[in-house]
MILUM-380349 format. One line per field, with one value per residue (C-alpha): x negated, y, z; residue number from 1; residue in three letters. Coordinates in steps of 0.2 Angstrom, whole numbers. Layout:
BEGIN
u	c(X,...)
v	c(Y,...)
w	c(Z,...)
num	c(NUM,...)
residu	c(Ala,...)
***
This chain:
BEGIN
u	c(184,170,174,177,180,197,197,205,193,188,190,182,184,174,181,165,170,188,196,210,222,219,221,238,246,243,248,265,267,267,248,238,249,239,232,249,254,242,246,263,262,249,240,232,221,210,190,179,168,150,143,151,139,131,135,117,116,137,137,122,133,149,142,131,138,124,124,114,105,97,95,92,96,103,98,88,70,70,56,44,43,28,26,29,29,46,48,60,72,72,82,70,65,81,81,100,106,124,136,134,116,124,129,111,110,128,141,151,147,147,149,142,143,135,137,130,116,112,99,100,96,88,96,116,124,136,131,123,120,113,112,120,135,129,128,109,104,99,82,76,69,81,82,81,96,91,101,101,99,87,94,111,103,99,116,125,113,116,136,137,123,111,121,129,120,131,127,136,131,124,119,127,138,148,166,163,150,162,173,161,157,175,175,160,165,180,171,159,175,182,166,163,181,178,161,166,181,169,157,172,179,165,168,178,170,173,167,170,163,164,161,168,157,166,178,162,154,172,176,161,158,176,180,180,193,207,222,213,195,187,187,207,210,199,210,198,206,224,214,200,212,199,214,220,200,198,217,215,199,207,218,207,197,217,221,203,206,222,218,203,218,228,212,206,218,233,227,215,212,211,203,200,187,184,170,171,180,176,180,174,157,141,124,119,99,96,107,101,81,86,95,80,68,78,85,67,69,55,41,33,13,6,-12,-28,-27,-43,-36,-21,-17,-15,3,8,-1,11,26,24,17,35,52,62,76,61,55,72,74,56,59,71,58,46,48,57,41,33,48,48,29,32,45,36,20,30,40,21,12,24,27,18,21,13,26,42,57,68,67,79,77,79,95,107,124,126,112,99,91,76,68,49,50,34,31,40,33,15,14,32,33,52,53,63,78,84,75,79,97,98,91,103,116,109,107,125,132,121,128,143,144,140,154,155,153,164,179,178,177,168,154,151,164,157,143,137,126,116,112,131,137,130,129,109,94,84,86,68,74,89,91,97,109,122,129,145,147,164,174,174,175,159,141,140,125,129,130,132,124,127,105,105,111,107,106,103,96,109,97,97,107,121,137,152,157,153,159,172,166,182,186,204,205,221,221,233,232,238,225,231,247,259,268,252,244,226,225,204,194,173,163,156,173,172,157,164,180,175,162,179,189,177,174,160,171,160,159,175,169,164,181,187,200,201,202,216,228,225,220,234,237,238,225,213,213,193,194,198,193,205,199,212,215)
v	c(175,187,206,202,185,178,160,153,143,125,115,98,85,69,55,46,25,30,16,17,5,13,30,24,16,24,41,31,27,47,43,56,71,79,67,64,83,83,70,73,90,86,73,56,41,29,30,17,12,5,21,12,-3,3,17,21,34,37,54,60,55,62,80,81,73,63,45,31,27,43,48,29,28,11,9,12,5,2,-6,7,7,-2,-10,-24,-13,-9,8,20,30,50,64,73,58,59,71,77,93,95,106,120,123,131,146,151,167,171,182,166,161,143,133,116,107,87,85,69,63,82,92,110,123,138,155,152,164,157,145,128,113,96,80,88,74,59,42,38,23,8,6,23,34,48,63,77,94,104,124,138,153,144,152,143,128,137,145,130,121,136,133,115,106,94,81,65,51,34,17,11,-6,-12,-32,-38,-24,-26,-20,-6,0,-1,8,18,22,24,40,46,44,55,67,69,73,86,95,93,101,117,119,119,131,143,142,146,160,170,174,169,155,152,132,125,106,95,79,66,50,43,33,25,23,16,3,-5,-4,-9,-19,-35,-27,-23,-34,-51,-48,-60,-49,-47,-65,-67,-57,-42,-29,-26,-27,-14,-3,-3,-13,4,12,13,22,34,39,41,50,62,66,70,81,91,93,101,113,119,119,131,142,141,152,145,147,135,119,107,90,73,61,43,32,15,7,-8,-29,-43,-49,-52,-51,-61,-56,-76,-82,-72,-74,-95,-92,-85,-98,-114,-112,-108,-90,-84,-94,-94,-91,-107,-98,-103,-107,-97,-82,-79,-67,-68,-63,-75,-90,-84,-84,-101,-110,-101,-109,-94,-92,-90,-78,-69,-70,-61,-49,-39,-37,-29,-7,-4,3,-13,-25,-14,-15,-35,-37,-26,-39,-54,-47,-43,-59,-74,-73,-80,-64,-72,-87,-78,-72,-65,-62,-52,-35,-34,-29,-32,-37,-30,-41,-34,-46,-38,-47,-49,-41,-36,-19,-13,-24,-26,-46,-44,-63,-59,-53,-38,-40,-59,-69,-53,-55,-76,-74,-61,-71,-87,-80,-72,-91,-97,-86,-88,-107,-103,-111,-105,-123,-119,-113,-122,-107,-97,-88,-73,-61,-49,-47,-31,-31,-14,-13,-17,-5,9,7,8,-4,-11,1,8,11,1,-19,-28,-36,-32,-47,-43,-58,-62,-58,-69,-66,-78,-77,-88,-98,-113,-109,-126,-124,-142,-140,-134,-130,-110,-110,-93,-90,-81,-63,-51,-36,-50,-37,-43,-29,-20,-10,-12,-1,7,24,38,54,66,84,99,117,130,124,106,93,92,72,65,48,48,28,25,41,39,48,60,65,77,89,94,97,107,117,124,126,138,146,138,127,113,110,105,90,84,70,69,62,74,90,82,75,83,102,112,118,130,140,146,163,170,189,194,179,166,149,136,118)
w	c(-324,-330,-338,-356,-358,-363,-363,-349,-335,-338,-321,-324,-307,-309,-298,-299,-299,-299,-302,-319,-312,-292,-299,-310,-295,-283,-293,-294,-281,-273,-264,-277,-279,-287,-298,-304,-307,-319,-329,-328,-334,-348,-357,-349,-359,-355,-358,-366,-381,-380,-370,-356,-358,-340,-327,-328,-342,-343,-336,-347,-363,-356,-352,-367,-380,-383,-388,-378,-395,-393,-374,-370,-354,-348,-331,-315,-320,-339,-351,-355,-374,-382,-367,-356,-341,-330,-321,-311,-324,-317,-325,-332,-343,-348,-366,-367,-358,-351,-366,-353,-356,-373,-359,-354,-357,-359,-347,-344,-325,-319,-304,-307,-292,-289,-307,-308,-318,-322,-317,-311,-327,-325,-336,-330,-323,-305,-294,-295,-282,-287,-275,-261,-257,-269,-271,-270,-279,-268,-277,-277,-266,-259,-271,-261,-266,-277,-280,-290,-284,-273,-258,-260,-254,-234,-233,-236,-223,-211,-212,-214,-208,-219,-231,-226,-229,-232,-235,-250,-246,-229,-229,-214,-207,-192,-194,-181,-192,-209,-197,-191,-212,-216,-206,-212,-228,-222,-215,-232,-241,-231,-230,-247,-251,-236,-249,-265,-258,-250,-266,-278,-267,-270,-287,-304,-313,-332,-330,-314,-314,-296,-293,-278,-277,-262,-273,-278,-262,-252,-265,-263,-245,-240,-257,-245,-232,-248,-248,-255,-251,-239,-224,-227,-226,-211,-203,-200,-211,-203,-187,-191,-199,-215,-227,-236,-233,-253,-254,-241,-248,-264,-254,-247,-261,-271,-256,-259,-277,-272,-263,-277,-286,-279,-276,-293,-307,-313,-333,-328,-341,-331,-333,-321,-328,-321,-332,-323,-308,-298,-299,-290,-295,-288,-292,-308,-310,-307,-320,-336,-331,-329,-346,-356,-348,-349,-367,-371,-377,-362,-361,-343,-341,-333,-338,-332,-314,-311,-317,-309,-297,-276,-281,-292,-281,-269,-279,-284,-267,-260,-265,-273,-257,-244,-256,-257,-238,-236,-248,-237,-224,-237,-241,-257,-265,-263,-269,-284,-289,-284,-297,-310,-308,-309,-325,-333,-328,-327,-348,-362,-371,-387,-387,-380,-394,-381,-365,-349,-340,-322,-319,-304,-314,-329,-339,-354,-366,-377,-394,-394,-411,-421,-423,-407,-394,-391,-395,-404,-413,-423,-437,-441,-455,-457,-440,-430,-434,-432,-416,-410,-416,-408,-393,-393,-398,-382,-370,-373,-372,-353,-341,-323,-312,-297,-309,-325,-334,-347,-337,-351,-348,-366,-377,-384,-400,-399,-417,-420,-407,-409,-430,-429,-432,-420,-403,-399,-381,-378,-376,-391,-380,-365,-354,-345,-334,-329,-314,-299,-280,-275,-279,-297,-294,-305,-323,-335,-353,-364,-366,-345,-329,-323,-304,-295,-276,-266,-266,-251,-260,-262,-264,-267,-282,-298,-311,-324,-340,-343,-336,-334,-342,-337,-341,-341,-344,-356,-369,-366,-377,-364,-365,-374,-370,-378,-380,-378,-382,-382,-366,-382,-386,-371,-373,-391,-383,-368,-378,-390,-374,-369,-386,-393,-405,-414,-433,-440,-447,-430,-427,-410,-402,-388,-400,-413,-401,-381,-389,-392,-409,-420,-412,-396,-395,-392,-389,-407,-414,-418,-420,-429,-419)
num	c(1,2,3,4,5,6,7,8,9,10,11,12,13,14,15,16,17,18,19,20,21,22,23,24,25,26,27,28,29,30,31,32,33,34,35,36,37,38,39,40,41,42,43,44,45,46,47,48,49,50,51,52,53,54,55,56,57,58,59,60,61,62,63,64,65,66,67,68,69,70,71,72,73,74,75,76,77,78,79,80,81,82,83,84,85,86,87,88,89,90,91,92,93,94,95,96,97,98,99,100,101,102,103,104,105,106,107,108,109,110,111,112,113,114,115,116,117,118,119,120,121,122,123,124,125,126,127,128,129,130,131,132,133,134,135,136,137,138,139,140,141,142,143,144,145,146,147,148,149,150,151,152,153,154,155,156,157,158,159,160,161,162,163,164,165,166,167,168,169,170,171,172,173,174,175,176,177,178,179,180,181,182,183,184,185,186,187,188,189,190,191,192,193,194,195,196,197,198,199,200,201,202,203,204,205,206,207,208,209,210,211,212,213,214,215,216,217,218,219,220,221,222,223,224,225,226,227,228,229,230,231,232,233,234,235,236,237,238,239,240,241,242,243,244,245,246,247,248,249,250,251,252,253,254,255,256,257,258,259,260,261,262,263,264,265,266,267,268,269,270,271,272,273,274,275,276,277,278,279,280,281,282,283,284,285,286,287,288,289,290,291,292,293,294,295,296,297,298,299,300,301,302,303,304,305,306,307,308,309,310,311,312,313,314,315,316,317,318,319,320,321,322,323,324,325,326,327,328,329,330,331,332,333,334,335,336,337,338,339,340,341,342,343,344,345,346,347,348,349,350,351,352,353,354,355,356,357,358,359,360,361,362,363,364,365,366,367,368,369,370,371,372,373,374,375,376,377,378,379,380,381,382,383,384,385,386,387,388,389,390,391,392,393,394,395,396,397,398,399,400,401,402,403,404,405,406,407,408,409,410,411,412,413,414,415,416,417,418,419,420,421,422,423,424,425,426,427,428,429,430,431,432,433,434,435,436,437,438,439,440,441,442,443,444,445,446,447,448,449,450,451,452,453,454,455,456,457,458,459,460,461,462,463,464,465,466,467,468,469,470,471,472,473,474,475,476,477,478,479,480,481,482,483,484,485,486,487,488,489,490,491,492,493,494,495,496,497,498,499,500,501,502,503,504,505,506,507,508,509,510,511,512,513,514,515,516,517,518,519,520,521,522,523,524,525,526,527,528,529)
residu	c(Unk,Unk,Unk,Unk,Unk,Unk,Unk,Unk,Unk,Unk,Unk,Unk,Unk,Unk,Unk,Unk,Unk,Unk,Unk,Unk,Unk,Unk,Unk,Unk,Unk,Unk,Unk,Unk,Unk,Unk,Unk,Unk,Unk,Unk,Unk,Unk,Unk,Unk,Unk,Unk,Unk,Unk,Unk,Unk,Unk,Unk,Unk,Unk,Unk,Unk,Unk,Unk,Unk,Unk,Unk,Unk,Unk,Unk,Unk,Unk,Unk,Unk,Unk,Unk,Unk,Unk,Unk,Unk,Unk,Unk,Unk,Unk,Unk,Unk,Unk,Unk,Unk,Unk,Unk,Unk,Unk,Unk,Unk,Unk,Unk,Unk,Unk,Unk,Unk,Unk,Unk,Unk,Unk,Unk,Unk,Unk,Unk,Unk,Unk,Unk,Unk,Unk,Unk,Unk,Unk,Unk,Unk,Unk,Unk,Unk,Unk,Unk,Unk,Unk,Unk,Unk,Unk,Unk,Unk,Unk,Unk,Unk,Unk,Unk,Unk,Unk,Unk,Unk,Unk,Unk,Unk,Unk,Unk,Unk,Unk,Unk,Unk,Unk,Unk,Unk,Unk,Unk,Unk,Unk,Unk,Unk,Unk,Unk,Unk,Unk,Unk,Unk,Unk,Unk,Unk,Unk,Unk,Unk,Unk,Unk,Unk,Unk,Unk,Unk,Unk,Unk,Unk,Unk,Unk,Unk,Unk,Unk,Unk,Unk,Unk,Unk,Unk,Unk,Unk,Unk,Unk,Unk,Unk,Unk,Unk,Unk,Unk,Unk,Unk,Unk,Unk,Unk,Unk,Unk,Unk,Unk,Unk,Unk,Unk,Unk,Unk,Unk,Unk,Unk,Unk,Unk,Unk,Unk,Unk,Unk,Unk,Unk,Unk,Unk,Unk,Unk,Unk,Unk,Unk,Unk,Unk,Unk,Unk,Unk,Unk,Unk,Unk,Unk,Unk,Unk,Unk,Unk,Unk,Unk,Unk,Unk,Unk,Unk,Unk,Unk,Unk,Unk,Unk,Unk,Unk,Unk,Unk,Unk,Unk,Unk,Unk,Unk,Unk,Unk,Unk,Unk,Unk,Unk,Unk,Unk,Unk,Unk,Unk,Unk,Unk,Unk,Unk,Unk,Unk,Unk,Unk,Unk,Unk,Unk,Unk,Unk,Unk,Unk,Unk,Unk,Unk,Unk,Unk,Unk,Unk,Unk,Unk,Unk,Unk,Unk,Unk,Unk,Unk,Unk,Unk,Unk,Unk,Unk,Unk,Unk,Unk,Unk,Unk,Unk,Unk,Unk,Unk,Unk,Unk,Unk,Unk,Unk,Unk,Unk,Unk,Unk,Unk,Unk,Unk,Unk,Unk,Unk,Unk,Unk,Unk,Unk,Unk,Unk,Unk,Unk,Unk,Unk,Unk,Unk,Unk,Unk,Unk,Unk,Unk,Unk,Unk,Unk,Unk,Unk,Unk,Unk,Unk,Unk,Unk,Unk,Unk,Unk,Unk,Unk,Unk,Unk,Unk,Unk,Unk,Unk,Unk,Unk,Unk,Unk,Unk,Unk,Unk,Unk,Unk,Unk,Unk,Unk,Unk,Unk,Unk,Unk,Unk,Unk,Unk,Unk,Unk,Unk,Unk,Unk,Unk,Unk,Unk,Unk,Unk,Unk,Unk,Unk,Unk,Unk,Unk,Unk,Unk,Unk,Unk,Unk,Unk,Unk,Unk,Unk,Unk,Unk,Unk,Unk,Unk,Unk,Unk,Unk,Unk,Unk,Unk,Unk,Unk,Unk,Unk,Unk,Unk,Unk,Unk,Unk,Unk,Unk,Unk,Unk,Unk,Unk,Unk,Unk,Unk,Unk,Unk,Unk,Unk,Unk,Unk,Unk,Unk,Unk,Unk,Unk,Unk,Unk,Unk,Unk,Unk,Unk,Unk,Unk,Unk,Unk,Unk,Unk,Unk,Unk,Unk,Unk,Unk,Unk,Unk,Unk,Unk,Unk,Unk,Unk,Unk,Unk,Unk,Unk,Unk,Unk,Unk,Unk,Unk,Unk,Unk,Unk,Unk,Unk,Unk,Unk,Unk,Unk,Unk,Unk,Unk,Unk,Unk,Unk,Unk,Unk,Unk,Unk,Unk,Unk,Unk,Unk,Unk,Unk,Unk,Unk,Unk,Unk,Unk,Unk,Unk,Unk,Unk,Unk,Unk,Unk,Unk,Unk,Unk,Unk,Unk,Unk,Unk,Unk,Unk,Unk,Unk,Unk,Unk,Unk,Unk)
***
């Protein structure tokens, strides 16, 4: 710790996609050691709360504190306000700095480590490494490490080589190249643990945060090897070895932190943070775009035949599965600018109430509403609201064909959510489709039938919006279970742990019931719990 400072370190591991129920078991049953020293000698809870409505944007809210109302991230490629246009979401687009920016300046050192969804800031004292040992979106260009001091970024090339690049999904893969992936995966880990070591020995940090995104990057690559996944029943797990791949990566990344552990200064408060885990469910993009056209919500432009684009002659002289079949053959940069066209010129913006943002599973509806968009038709106040609600009874009326059941897992009312009126950034609507091991190409509506193409990204899981919290330390409730705390509950919290203590008038779960009381001691200052 740096001369002069008395509050203990802060040691904050994010086990990127670490799955609660994984993480629970697997800690009982003696698999995650360390993971189940923690919560046995503090506190442990559950996270959760509309912030969760999309992984995209989680991390920013958790480190800053910052609602999704306000920072507006929901996703990769995101409407761009008073438009009709769709682009690529980039950090820096993003306006909501991690609660250690508050340090610039200071004597406290850091050593921020892959902290996902944030970007390296200038002014802080320690070490920083962003990008190094990520998970890089399927459809975005490869963001290239980034470190502070600069020089960080050669000396870890010169002892470890360049980063480990890993397919988190690979249409098609054989099982010796999931093998093949598995030890990579490993290997990523292990390095990544000798890193952060080396990087920590060098000094005495006063905030340590590290992430692990092979949780992430295993479940979804070997989630059809695990006992009941497709690959398992055909017999292919047991023989590949790949059956308990998601647990011993698990494994491997609980080993890594341990070691930190025992590097890092017993007075450490210590904190392990999960925002989402994995299900069965695979793409739904089809479903909601057939939703919003059939029940007559999106209105498609037929326009005059002289005035149509090459493009969009194409797309209708080729049925929509050769058109998926192609698309895989095509460079990412030019399915991107192919989907952004198609969004802009296949509606009658002037006739369309509501219509869906491309989105892979997790599903966004946005009203046409005057005012905000430019040919908005609804109404703000009353018709605004009806809408919503009509749209909300629709969706949920959906039924699954192949099972019989209700199709629409959850809907999530922006407005409602997130106490505010119409979002300016946001969708007005979340779609959480329900759980199922298959593609859902057949949805039944008593006014239509939905019916999907099987895409090329066709992967066979997604995220559960619900995340584990376990902490311990000498600032931390020993015996306490949090029940559901928010992801803004966190930056409040670590910014008192380290001193910085927010208003009192600020409620948070984390600081009335993990905390301990009656005080944190700050060089001669005494701050009350």
């Amino acid at each position: 710790m740096a001369k002069g400072n008395t509050t203990p370190p802060l040691i904050i591991f994010g086990l990127d996609g670490g799955d609660a129920g994984f993480i629970r078991r697997w800690a009982e049953e003696g698999y995650l050691p360390t993971i189940a020293s923690i919560m046995q000698r503090g506190c442990q809870g559950a996270v959760g709360g509309p912030e969760l409505l999309s992984t995209q944007g989680a991390w920013v809210s958790f480190f800053s504190g910052v609602s999704r109302s306000s920072h507006g991230q929901y996703y990769n490629r995101q409407l761009v306000p008073g438009t009709y246009e769709i682009r690529n979401i980039a950090a820096q687009d993003v306006q909501a700095l991690p609660f250690w920016s508050h340090l610039r300046g200071a004597s406290k050192k850091v050593a921020i480590i892959d902290a996902l969804e944030a970007e390296i800031l200038p002014g802080l004292a320690g070490v920083q490494l962003a990008n190094w040992a990520v998970q890089q979106q399927h459809n975005h260009a490869s963001v290239p490490p980034t470190a502070e001091p600069a020089s960080l970024l050669s000396d870890i090339r010169r002892h470890v080589g360049p980063p480990i690049h890993i397919d988190v999904f690979k249409p098609g893969s054989s099982v010796h190249e999931d093998v093949a992936a598995y030890h990579l995966i490993l290997k990523r880990i292990e390095e990544k643990g000798a890193l952060c070591r080396c990087l920590l020995a060098q000094d005495r940090y006063d905030l340590v945060v590290t992430m692990f995104v092979e949780a992430h990057t295993a479940a979804h690559r070997f989630w059809d090897y695990r006992p009941g996944g497709s690959r398992h029943t055909e017999g292919l797990s047991e023989k590949s070895g790949l059956d308990t791949a998601i647990r011993d990566v698990y494994r491997a990344i609980d080993r890594e932190m341990g070691l930190l552990l025992k590097q890092l200064p017993d007075e450490s408060n210590v904190f392990i943070i999960s925002l989402f885990g994995i299900k069965d469910l695979y793409p739904t993009t089809g479903l909601i775009e057939e939703f919003c056209r059939k029940l007559g919500y999106q209105i498609p432009s037929y326009g005059d035949h002289r005035s149509l684009s090459v493009l969009t002659w194409l797309r209708r002289a080729i049925p929509p599965d050769v058109r998926a079949r192609m698309s895989q053959w095509l460079p990412r940069g030019v399915q991107t600018r192919l989907e952004t066209d198609r969004f802009q010129t296949e509606t009658n913006w002037a006739q369309t109430r509501a219509f869906s943002i491309p989105a892979l599973n997790t599903s966004f509806v946005r009203v046409n509403l005057r005012g905000r968009e430019p040919h908005g038709i609804v109404e703000p106040g009353l018709e605004y609201e009806r809408l919503l609600t009509q749209i909300d009874a629709d969706l949920r009326q959906l039924v699954d064909v192949r099972s019989g059941k209700p199709a629409v897992e959850s809907v999530i009312r922006t407005a409602e959510a997130f106490r505010c009126g119409p979002p300016s950034v946001l969708p007005d609507l979340t779609v959480e489709w329900t759980s199922a091991p298959y593609l859902m190409d057949r949805v039944s509506h008593p006014k239509a039938e939905l019916v999907q193409v099987r895409p090329h990204y066709n992967r066979s899981s997604y995220h559960t919006f619900s995340g584990f919290v376990a902490a311990a330390g000498p600032a931390i409730e020993a015996g306490r279970d949090l029940g559901e705390v928010s992801p803004l509950d966190f930056a409040p919290a670590f910014q008192s742990l380290m001193g910085n203590p927010w208003p009192q008038s600020v409620t948070n779960r984390i600081l009335t019931q993990c905390v301990r009381r009656p005080s944190l001691n700050i060089g001669s200052t005494t701050i009350a719990g």
